[in-house]
C-alpha positions, 0 to 999 in steps of 0.5 A: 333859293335856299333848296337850290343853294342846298343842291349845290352844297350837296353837289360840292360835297358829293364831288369832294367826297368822289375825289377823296375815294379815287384818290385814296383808292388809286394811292392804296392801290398804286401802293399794293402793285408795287409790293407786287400785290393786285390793286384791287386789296388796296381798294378794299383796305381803302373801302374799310379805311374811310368806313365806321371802322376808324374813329367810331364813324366819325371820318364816315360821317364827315366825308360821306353826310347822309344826303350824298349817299344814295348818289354814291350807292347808285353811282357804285351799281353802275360801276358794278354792272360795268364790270359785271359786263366786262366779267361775262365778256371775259368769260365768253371769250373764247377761254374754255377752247382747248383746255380740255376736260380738266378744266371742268373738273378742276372747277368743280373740284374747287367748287363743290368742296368748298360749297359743302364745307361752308354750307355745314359752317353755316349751319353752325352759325345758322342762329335765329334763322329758320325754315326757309331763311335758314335753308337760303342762308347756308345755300348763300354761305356755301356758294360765297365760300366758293367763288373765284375772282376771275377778273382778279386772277387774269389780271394776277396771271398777266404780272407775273408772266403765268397768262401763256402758260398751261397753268394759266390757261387751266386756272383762267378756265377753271375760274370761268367754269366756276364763274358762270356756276356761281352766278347761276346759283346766285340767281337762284338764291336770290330770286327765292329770297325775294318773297315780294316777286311773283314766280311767273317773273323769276321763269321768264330768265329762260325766254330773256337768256333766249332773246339774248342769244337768239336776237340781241347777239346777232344785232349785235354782230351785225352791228360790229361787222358794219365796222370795217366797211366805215373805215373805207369812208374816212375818219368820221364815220368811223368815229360816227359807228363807233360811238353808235355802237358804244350807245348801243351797248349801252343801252342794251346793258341799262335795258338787260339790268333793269329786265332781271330786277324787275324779274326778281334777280338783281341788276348784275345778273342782266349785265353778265348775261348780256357780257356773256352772249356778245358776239366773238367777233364784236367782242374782239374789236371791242377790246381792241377799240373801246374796252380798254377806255371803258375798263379804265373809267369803270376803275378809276371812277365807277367802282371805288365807290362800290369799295366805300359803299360796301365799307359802310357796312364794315365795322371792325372796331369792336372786334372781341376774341369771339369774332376773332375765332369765327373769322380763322373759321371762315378762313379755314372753310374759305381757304382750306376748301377751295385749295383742296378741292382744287389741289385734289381734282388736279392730282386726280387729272394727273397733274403733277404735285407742284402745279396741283399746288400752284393751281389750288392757290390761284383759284383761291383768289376771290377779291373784287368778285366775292365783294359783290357776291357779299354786298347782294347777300347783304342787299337782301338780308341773307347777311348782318353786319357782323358776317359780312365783316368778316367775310369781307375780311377773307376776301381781303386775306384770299387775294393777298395769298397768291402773290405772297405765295405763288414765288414759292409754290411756282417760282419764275424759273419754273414758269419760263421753263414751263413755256418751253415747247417740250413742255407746253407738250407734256400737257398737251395729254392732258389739255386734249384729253377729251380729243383723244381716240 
């Protein structure tokens, strides 16, 4: 009886504890929107709050004891491969049409600079770390320096009105680009990490991306096309198919994940991949039906867990003027990088100087993304604490730049005059480039 009375005591403290961080992360969040700012630096100032980094851990270990924190760890992976799967999701649908060859190059612009300059800064701050480990940490440097937020910037480019624009259709693509690229490499890294892993399971990805391609999406499909035919049969069968479909995903999304762990890679690989090879059509009439319940789950309840589980291992509380100094660097490689690789791709596509401007700062953001990129580095000990501090810091800094900067760079004005037809027009040249004769 008393194991079970101690169940239940864990239980109630795991409820207050998941109430506290929803509560603080949707006050914080709900606060930052309306300064104008995306909700999700609210989270992340939330994450940190309720870390060691206030009161020398005491809050931490009041709120959140030790026996309640493998529950939440898990509690933040599925919340996290949700929203992993509604990122490749995003990605696949159907955003790089009719954007043209510049959205390549801008993405690589913003890439490949930032790549470079922060694996040469991991370089110099590589320390104990040699040989195999050394070469893996500066790749990791580099391909975190690089990321972009797509979730984050769409959500940015819709509240200030920027989503129908040409310079939203060209960050929006330039950032899936960059997406896919940097989760790819993050495979990569990851699966060369992990030492304990046979190699015959890291190659069996291409046969799992073909299964997924080849088998899943068409059932999939097949699955999403029977919709329309229940309809006919009145409400409950209706109702009966879409919760068939919504298990099926489900299940389709447990199995994904759990395939590219066991193969070496992490369980947010198997959820973006699965995201990225739905059907266009099934992934439409998710969208409209059952996506918009299942993103607001994952936000309200799912992921400000994964906020405080990745604030544990923030401690900014002995923050010395060394560590200052090596967090303006990071934010000069972060910063400096992607906005002039960005900036310079775009004048190299005959952008004109302000929207290069405009386009540099978007790509800049990372938010929500570059906190899953740090927490999987963290994961496999590619990361310490004291890195992972301050990166988490940069992350917050990058997603706080759009919305302070953008009325300045691309003021209002200039977005509504920019969806006029004559000059939607003047991109089309540039939008359509590889059309041309």
């Amino acid at each position: 009886m008393g194991d079970g009375l101690m169940d239940i005591g864990a239980v109630a403290t795991f409820v207050r504890a998941l109430l506290v961080i929803i509560l603080v992360a949707r006050l914080l969040g709900l606060l930052c929107r309306r300064f104008g700012q995306p909700e999700v630096i609210g989270e992340i100032v939330g994450g940190i709050l309720l870390g060691p980094t206030l009161f020398h851990g005491v809050l931490t270990r009041e709120l959140f004891p030790a026996e309640i924190r493998p529950a939440l760890a898990t509690l933040s992976t599925v919340g996290v491969c949700v929203f992993m799967f509604l990122v490749g999701l995003h990605v696949a649908d159907g955003s790089l049409r009719g954007q043209g060859r510049i959205a390549v190059v801008l993405s690589l612009g913003s890439m490949v600079v930032p790549f470079v300059l922060g694996t040469l800064f991991a370089i110099g701050v590589v320390g104990d770390r040699s040989g195999r480990t050394a070469v893996l940490f500066c790749l990791y440097i580099g391909t975190a320096m690089s990321i972009t937020a797509f979730p984050v910037l769409a959500r940015i480019l819709t509240d200030r009105e920027l989503i129908d624009t040409p310079i939203g259709g060209l960050a929006l693509a330039a950032a899936a680009v960059g997406d896919v690229l940097a989760w790819s490499m993050l495979a990569v890294l990851v699966a060369f990490s992990r030492g304990d892993t046979p190699p015959w399971r890291v190659l069996l990805v291409l046969p799992f991306v073909a299964v997924l391609v080849g088998v899943v999406r068409p059932l999939l499909a097949r699955l999403a096309e029977r919709r329309p035919a229940a309809r006919t049969r009145g409400r409950g069968a209706r109702v009966s198919l879409g919760a068939g479909l919504v298990v099926a995903i489900a299940a389709a999304l447990v199995l994904s994940s759990t395939a590219t762990s066991w193969m070496g890679l992490h369980q947010i690989f198997g959820a973006f991949l699965l995201g990225a090879v739905m059907p266009r059509a099934g992934a439409a009439t998710l969208r409209a039906r059952v996506l918009p319940w299942i993103e607001r789950i994952d936000r309200t309840v799912l992921l400000p867990p994964f906020f405080v589980v990745a604030g544990f291992a923030v401690d900014l509380s002995g923050m010395d003027g060394r560590e200052l100094g090596l967090l303006l660097l990071i934010l000069l490689v972060a910063i400096g990088g992607k906005m002039s690789g960005a900036f310079g791709a775009a004048r190299l596509a005959r952008v004109s100087t302000r929207h290069s401007a405009a386009l540099a700062l978007l790509v800049n953001t990372r938010g929500l993304t570059e906190l899953i990129v740090l927490a999987v580095g963290l994961q496999i000990g590619l990361l310490d604490q004291r890195l992972y501090s301050l990166m988490v810091l940069m992350a917050l800094v990058t997603t706080l730049m759009p919305g302070l900067l953008l009325p300045f760079v691309y003021p209002r004005w200039r977005a509504a005059r920019d969806r006029e037809p004559r000059a939607v027009a003047a991109f089309a040249p540039l939008l359509e480039k590889e059309k041309m004769p």
